[in-house]
KETORVEX-718813 format. One line per field, with one value per residue (C-alpha): residue number from 1; x, y, z. Coordinates in steps of 0.2 Angstrom, whole numbers. Example, Ala and Ser with C-alpha at 12.3 -4.5 7.8 and 13.67 -1.06 7.14 Angstrom:
<sites>
pos (1;2)
x (62;68)
y (-22;-5)
z (39;36)
</sites>
This chain:
<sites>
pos (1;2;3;4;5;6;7;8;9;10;11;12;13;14;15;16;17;18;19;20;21;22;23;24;25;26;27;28;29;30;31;32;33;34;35;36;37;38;39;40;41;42;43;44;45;46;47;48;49;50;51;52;53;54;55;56;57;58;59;60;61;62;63;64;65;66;67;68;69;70;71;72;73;74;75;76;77;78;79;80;81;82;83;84;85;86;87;88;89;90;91;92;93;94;95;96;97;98;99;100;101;102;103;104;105;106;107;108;109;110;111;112;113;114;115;116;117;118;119;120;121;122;123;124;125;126;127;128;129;130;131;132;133;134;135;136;137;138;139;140;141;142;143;144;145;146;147;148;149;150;151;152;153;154;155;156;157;158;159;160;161;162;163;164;165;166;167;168;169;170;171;172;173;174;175;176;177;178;179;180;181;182;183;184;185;186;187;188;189;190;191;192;193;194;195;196;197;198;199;200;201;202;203;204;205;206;207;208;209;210;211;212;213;214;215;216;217;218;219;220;221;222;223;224;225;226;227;228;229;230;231;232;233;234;235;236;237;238;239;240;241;242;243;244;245;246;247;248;249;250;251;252;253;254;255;256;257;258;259;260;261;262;263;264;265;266;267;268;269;270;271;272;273;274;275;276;277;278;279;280;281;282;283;284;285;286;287;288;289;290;291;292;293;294;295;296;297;298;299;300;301;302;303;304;305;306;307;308;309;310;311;312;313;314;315;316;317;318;319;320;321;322;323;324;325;326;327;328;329;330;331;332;333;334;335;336;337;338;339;340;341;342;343;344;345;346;347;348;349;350;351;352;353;354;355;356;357;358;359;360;361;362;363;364;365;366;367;368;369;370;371;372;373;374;375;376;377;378;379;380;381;382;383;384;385;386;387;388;389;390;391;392;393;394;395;396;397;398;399;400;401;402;403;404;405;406;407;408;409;410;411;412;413;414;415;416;417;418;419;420;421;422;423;424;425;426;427;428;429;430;431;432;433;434;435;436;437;438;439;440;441;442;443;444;445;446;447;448;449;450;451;452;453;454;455;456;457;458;459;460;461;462;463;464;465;466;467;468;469;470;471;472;473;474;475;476;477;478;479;480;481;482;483;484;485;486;487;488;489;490;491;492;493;494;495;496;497;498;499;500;501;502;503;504;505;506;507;508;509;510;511;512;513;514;515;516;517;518;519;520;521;522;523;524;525;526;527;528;529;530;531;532;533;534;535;536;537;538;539;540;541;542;543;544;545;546;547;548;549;550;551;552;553;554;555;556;557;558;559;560;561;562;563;564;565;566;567;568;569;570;571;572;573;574;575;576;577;578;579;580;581;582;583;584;585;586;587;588;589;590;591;592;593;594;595;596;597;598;599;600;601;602;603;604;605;606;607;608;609;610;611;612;613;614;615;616;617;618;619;620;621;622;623;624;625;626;627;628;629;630;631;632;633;634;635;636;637;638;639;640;641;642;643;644;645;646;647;648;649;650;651;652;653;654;655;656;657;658;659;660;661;662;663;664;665;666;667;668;669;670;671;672;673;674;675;676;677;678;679;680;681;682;683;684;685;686;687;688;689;690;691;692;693;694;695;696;697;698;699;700;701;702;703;704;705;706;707;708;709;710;711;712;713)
x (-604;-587;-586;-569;-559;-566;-563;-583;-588;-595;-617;-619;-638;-639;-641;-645;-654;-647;-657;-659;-657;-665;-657;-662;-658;-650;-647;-630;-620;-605;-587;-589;-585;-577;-589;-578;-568;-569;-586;-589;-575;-590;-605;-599;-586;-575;-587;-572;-565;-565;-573;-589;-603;-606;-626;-622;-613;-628;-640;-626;-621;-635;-640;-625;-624;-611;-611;-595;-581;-567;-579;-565;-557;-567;-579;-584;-601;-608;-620;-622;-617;-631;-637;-618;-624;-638;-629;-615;-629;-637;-620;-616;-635;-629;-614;-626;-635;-620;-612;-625;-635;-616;-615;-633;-630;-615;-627;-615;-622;-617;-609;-619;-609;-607;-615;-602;-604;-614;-629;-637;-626;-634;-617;-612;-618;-610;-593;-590;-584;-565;-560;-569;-562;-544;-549;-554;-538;-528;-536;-532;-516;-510;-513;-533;-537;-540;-550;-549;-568;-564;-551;-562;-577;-565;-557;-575;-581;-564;-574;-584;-570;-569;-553;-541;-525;-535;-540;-525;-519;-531;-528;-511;-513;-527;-514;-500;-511;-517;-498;-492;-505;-504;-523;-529;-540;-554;-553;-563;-552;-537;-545;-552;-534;-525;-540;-535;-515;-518;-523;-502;-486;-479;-475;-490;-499;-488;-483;-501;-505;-490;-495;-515;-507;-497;-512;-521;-533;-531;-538;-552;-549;-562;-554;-535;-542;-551;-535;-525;-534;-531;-512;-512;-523;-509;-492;-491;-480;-476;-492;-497;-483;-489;-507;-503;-492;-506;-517;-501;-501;-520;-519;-530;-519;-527;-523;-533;-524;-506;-512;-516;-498;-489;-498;-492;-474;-475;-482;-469;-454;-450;-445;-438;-453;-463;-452;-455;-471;-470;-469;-484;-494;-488;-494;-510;-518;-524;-516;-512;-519;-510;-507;-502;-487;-481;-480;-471;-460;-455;-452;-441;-430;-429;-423;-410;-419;-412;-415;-435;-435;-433;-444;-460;-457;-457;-472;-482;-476;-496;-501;-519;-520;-510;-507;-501;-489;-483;-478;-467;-461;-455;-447;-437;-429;-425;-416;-407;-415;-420;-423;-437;-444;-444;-451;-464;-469;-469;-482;-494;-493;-499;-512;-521;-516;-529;-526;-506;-506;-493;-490;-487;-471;-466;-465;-455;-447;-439;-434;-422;-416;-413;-400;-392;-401;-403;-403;-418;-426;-425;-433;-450;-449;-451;-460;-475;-476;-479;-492;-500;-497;-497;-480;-484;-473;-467;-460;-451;-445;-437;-431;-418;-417;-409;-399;-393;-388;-377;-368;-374;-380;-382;-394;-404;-407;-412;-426;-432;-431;-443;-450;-455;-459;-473;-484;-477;-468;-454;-460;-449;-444;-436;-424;-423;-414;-405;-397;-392;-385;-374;-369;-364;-351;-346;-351;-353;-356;-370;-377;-378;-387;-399;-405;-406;-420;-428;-429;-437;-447;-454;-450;-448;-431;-436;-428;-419;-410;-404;-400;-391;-382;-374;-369;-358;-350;-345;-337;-328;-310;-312;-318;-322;-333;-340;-345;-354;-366;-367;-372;-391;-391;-394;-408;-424;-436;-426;-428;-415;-426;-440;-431;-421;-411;-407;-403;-392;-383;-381;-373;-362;-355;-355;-344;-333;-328;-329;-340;-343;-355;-369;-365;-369;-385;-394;-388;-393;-410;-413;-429;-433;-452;-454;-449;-460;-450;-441;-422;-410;-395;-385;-394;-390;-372;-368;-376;-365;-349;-355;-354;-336;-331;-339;-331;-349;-347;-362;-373;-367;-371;-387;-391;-385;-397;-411;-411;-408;-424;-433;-427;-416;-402;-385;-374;-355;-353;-365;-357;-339;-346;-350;-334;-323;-335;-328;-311;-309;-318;-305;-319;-308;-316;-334;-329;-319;-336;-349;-336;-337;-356;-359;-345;-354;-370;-360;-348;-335;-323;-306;-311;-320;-305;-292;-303;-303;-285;-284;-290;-279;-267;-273;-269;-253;-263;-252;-259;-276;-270;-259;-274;-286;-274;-274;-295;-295;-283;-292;-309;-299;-302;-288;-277;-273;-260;-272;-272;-252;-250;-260;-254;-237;-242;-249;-233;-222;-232;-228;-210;-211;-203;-194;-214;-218;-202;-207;-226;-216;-205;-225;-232;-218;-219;-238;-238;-244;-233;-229;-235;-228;-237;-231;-212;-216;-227;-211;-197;-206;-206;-187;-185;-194;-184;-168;-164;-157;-147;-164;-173;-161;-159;-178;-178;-166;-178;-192;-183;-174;-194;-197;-205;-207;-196;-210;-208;-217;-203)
y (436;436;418;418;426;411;398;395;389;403;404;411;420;417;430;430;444;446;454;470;461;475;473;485;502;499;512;504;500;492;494;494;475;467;455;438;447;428;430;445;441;423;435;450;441;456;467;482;474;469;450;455;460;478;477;467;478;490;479;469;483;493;476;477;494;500;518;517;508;498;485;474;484;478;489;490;487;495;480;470;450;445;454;451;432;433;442;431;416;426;427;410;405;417;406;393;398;399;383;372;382;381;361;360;367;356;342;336;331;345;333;335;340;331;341;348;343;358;356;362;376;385;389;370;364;379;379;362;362;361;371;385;385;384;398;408;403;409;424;428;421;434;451;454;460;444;443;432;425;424;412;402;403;393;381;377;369;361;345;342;340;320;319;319;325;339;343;342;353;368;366;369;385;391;389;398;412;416;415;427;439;437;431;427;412;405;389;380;384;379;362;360;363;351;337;338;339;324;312;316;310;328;344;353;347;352;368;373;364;375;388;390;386;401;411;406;392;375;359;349;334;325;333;327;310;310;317;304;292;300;299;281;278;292;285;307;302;321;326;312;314;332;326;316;330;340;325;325;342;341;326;317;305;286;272;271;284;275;260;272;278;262;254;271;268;248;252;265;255;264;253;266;277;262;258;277;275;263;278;282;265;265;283;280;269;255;237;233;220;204;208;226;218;203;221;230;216;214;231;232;218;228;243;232;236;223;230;233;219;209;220;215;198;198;208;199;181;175;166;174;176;161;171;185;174;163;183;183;165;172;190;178;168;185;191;175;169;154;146;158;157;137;140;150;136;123;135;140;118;118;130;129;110;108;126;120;115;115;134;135;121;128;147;135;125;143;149;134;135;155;151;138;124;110;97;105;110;91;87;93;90;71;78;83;65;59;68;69;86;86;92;104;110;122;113;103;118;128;112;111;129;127;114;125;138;128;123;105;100;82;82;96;83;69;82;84;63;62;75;67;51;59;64;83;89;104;120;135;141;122;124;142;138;122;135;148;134;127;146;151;138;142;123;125;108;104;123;113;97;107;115;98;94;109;104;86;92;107;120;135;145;161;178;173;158;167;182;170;162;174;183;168;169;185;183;167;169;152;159;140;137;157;151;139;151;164;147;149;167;155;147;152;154;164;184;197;211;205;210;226;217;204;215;224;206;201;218;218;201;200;217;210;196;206;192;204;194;196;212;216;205;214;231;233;225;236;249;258;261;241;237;232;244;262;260;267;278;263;252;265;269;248;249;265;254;239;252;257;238;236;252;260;277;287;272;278;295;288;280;294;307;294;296;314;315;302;313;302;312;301;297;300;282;285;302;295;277;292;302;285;281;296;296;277;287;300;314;321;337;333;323;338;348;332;335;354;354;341;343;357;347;330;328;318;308;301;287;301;317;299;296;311;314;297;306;321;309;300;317;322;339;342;359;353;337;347;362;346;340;357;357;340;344;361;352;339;324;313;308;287;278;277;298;299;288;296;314;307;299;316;327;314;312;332;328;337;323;335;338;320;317;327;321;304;310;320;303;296;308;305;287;282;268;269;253;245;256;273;268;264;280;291;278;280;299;297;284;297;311;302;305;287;290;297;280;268;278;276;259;256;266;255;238;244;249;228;232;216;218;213;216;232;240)
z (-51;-59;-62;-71;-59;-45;-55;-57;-76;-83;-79;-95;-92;-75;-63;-45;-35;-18;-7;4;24;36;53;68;70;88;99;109;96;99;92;73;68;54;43;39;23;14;15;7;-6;-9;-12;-18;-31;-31;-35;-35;-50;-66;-65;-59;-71;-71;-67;-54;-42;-41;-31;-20;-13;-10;0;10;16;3;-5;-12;-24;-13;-7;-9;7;20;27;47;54;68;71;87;88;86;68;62;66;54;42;41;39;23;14;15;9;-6;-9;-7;-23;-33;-30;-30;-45;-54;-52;-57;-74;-76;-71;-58;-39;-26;-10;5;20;37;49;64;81;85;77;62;54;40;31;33;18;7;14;15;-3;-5;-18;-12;5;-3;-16;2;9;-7;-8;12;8;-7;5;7;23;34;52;65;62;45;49;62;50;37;51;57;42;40;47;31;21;18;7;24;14;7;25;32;17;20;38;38;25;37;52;42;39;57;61;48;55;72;72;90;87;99;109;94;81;89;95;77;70;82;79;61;64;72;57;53;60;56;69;66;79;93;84;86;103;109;102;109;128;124;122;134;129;139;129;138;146;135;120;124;123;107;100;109;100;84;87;89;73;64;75;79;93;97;98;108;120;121;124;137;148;148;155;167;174;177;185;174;166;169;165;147;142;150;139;122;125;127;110;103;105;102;86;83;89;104;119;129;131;135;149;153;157;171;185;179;179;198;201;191;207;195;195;177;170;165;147;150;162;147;135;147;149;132;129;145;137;121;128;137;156;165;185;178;171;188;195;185;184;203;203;189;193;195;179;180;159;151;135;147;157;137;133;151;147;133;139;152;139;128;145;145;160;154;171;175;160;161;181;174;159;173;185;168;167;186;184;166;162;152;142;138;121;107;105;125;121;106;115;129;117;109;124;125;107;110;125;117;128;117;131;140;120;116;134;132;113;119;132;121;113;131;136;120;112;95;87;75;61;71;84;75;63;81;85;67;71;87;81;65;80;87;70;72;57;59;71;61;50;62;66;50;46;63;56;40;49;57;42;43;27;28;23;18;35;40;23;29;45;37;24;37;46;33;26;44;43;24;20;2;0;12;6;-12;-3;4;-14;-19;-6;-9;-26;-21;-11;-23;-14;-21;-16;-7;-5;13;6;-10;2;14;2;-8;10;12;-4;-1;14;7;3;-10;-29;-32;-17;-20;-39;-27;-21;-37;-45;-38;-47;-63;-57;-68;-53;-45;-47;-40;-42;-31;-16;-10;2;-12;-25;-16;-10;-24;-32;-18;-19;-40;-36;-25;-36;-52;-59;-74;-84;-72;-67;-86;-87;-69;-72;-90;-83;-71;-72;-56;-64;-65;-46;-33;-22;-21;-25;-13;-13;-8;-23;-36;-29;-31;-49;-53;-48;-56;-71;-65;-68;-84;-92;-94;-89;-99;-91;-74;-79;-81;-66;-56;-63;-61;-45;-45;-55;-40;-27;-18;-12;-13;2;3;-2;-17;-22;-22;-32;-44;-44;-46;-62;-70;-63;-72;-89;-89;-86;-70;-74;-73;-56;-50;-53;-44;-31;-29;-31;-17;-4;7;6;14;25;12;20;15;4;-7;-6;-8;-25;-34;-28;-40;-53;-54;-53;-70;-76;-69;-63;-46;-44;-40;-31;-18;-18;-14;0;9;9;16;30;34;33;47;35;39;23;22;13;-5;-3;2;-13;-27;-22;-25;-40;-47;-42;-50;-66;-67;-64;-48;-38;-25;-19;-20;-9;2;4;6;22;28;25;36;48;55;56;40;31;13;1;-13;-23;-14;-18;-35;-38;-34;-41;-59;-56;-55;-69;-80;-74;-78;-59;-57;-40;-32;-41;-30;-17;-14;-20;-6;6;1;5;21;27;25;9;-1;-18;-31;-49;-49;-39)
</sites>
């Protein structure tokens, strides 16, 4: 049976004898038909060719009807639908025989197929195995002759498969097949190849949902819902939204399906199509229910809606559903309206009095500390003692946030000793919002204060309050006060690679302050394979320029084919971190060649052309850095004052200070005011030159622009 050449063990002794199936002479034969090529191919194993024993080719094709060689060209059979039906059920009871008989002699367990929704199909339980199925497919795939039913045959029993990435995987090669043929598949196949596209977020789906209204075959109304409801299990937005159209333009869109499509799109993060959909919950005839109006509203605020917004508060103002209406207390207050939003509290009090409990004050209370309203905040703060609401952590920790808001410390702190006094101990978010309170106002000192509490209180320091902290010591222009801040980076609890966000903080602000000791200890500790989480471009481009500080140019080197080898492809910000590395190595050349490899891949902007034009510099190579200056002007990249000054600094390093005078008077001319460093780039051109009267002539150019004479010049 040609085992080797299907991928079968080899059966050793075992021989099968298939069969001679007699089928009726019929006298109104239709149009010859084409038996499904794959399978033939299954019970035939290539009998044409060399895999298949010789004494076996005999007796399979006496069974089917074939006198000659070339059984691997498909023969035509003058049968009717109905005989082809049985035949087709024979062969795949052959292939039965050899993949369970196979498993059997490696004393494996054959898996059972599901049955299809159709019933009992005899050829189920063969084809439901995987690897035989992608063996059909690859066999269609590298030029045999391939049928329509073939194709539908394989797309039928695509349902048994459990593995869904190996489904979706056989799918997609059975759909690019019938599209490189131009096979014209029935309604079935194209539902069953949509159903499965629809476990994915991917294009596949509407590509062959398009694709089958094209030829004619309109989904069922029962069948766009079950695929809708695969959508919002996979997020497949596109296919959804392609679902739903149809529903549309049959009129059968209700409002389930409105619902299925507005939990689609909160779960995806798409308040604009939420808001969308609001036409058609009007058209629809249904009144939505009190939930679907606190969702509508919070997306419409998300998507900045203010005129819809109005709308369905004035439509939705009953308080039928408390945790409906606490949703709208709370889309009011994130439209700044916080006197609807306090109305609407007050109306939930009137009606469910006995159902307001401390998580209906807290939303109220939030609402408050959000617009800035501290007076009402502390109002039904006090309010809740009165009427007996227990103050929960919570409360009292959107109380010290709203304080921390407004920049008042003090009374922060007040909260948090009322807080203690009642029994409730801080927890990490109340440190949290003191931290960012004391950060936002660059208070170093209280920042320190609050460490200490932490530390009374056993609190460990979290990612937010390291991430917070360093923040602020980057934005400081104090190095004392920043030391500050980077001081928490020495704690033994606390771990800069548990974090992307923290990481990449902390990078950042031990760059900026060239803090090269730490830089050393967490980029020599860095392993991508040990994270928790996938580095960035932008986590490796701030490790390559910690590298640029630290004089380790082969380490960069490193780090930038790490992520070439993880896939992550490198931004322009990345790419020139990269180039700068190996300009400040001296290895212009290798940047020059990063540079030409990468520039028609990214769009590289000034800062990247300005860098390498740097490093010709470093070598006095004018003839490059003018060459580079022409490509960045024809690309429409605008040249700055750090790109002015290094072409001048290249031409003058070649002693060609005629060219670097007249980049100076082009620099001039389009608005772009020389530095410090542009004068003294050309003066030392001169000085080497010997060309003293040029030297003061432009010295004296300099300091009539208002240039500070520094000692430089």
């Amino acid at each position: 049976f040609g085992s080797s050449h299907f991928g079968f063990p080899d059966v050793g002794s075992l021989r099968f004898q298939v069969l001679a199936i007699p089928y009726p002479r019929e006298t109104n034969h239709q149009a010859p038909m084409r038996l499904p090529s794959c399978l033939l191919i299954w019970t035939l194993c290539s009998c044409g060719g060399d895999a298949a024993p010789s004494g076996d080719k005999g007796p399979a094709r006496h069974a089917l009807g074939h006198e000659a060689a070339g059984v691997r060209n498909q023969a035509a059979f003058g049968v009717s639908d109905t005989v082809r039906s049985c035949l087709v059920e024979a062969l795949a009871l052959c292939v039965a025989v050899v993949v369970l008989s196979t498993r059997r002699r490696q004393g494996g367990r054959a898996t059972r197929a599901r049955p299809s929704a159709g019933g009992g199909d005899a050829g189920q339980a063969v084809l439901c195995d995987a690897s035989a199925l992608r063996r059909a497919l690859q066999a269609m795939a590298e030029g045999g002759e391939v049928s329509a039913e073939a194709v539908a045959s394989i797309i039928q029993r695509l349902s048994a498969v459990r593995e869904q990435s190996v489904q979706l995987s056989l799918a997609a090669l059975a759909d690019r097949i019938a599209v490189a043929h131009g096979l014209r598949l029935p309604t079935e196949s194209f539902e069953g190849l949509v159903f499965i596209f629809a476990s994915d977020c991917g294009a596949l789906g509407s590509q062959c949902l398009g694709r089958m209204i094209r030829e004619g075959h309109r989904p069922q109304e029962a069948f766009c819902r079950q695929v809708l409801r695969r959508c919002l299990a996979s997020q497949s937005v596109e296919l959804a939204e392609a679902m739903a159209a149809e529903l549309r333009s049959t009129a059968n869109l209700r409002m389930s399906d409105l619902k299925r499509m507005m939990k689609l799109y909160i779960r995806s993060d798409l308040p604009c199509k939420v808001c969308d959909l609001y036409p058609d919950i009007l058209q629809a005839g249904e009144e939505p229910d009190p939930v679907t109006y606190a969702h509508l509203l919070r997306c419409v605020v998300a998507a900045g809606r203010a005129d819809m917004h109005k709308e369905l508060l004035e439509r939705s103002d009953d308080t039928g559903c408390i945790k409906a209406s606490l949703m709208k207390v709370r889309s009011a207050s994130q439209a700044g309206d916080l006197p609807r939003a306090l109305r609407l509290f007050r109306l939930i009090q009137q009606k469910h009095a006995d159902l307001v409990d401390s998580m209906a004050y807290n939303i109220a209370i939030d609402a408050c500390c959000d617009n800035l309203d501290m007076d009402a905040a502390t109002q039904l703060f006090e309010e809740m003692d009165e009427r007996g609401v227990e103050r929960t952590v919570v409360t009292y920790n959107t109380m010290v946030k709203g304080y921390c808001s407004l920049g008042d410390l003090d009374s922060a702190k007040r909260v948090l000793e009322v807080m203690q006094a009642h029994g409730r101990a801080p927890n990490g978010t109340t440190f949290s919002s003191l931290m960012a309170g004391a950060t936002k106002q660059l208070n170093f000192d209280e920042a320190s204060d609050i460490l200490s509490m932490m530390d009374y209180f056993g609190m460990p320091i979290n990612a937010f309050v390291v991430s917070i902290l360093i923040q602020a010591s980057r934005r400081t222009d104090d190095a004392e006060r920043a030391a500050v801040g980077l001081a928490v980076l020495d704690r033994p609890e606390v771990n800069v690679f548990e974090d992307a966000v923290v990481f990449d903080t902390v990078l950042d602000c031990c760059i900026h302050w060239r803090d090269q000791g730490r830089l050393e200890k967490f980029a020599s500790a860095f392993d991508a394979d040990k994270l928790g989480w996938r580095p960035s471009a932008r986590t490796y481009g701030l490790l390559i320029k910690a590298c640029t500080i630290l004089g380790a140019t082969e380490r960069a080197g490193h780090l930038w084919q790490d992520m070439m080898r993880r896939g992550i492809s490198p931004g322009v910000i990345t790419l020139t971190c990269m180039i700068d590395a190996l300009v400040e190595g001296r290895q212009v050349d290798e940047a020059s060649s990063l540079f030409e490899h990468w520039k028609s891949k990214l769009r590289c902007d000034t800062i990247t052309y300005a860098t390498l034009l740097k490093g010709f510099a470093s070598v006095g190579d004018s003839t490059r850095a003018l060459a580079l200056q022409k490509e960045m002007l024809a690309h429409g990249v605008q040249m700055n004052v750090v790109a002015y000054t290094a072409l001048i600094s290249a031409c003058a390093s070649a002693g060609e200070t005629e060219v670097a005078a007249r980049v100076l008077d082009d620099m001039s001319r389009v608005g772009c005011r020389p530095s410090a460093q542009t004068y003294s780039a050309l003066i030392r051109g001169h000085c080497l030159k010997g060309e003293m009267a040029e030297a003061l002539s432009a010295f004296r150019k300099a300091v009539a622009g208002g240039l500070r004479r520094d000692s430089g010049i």
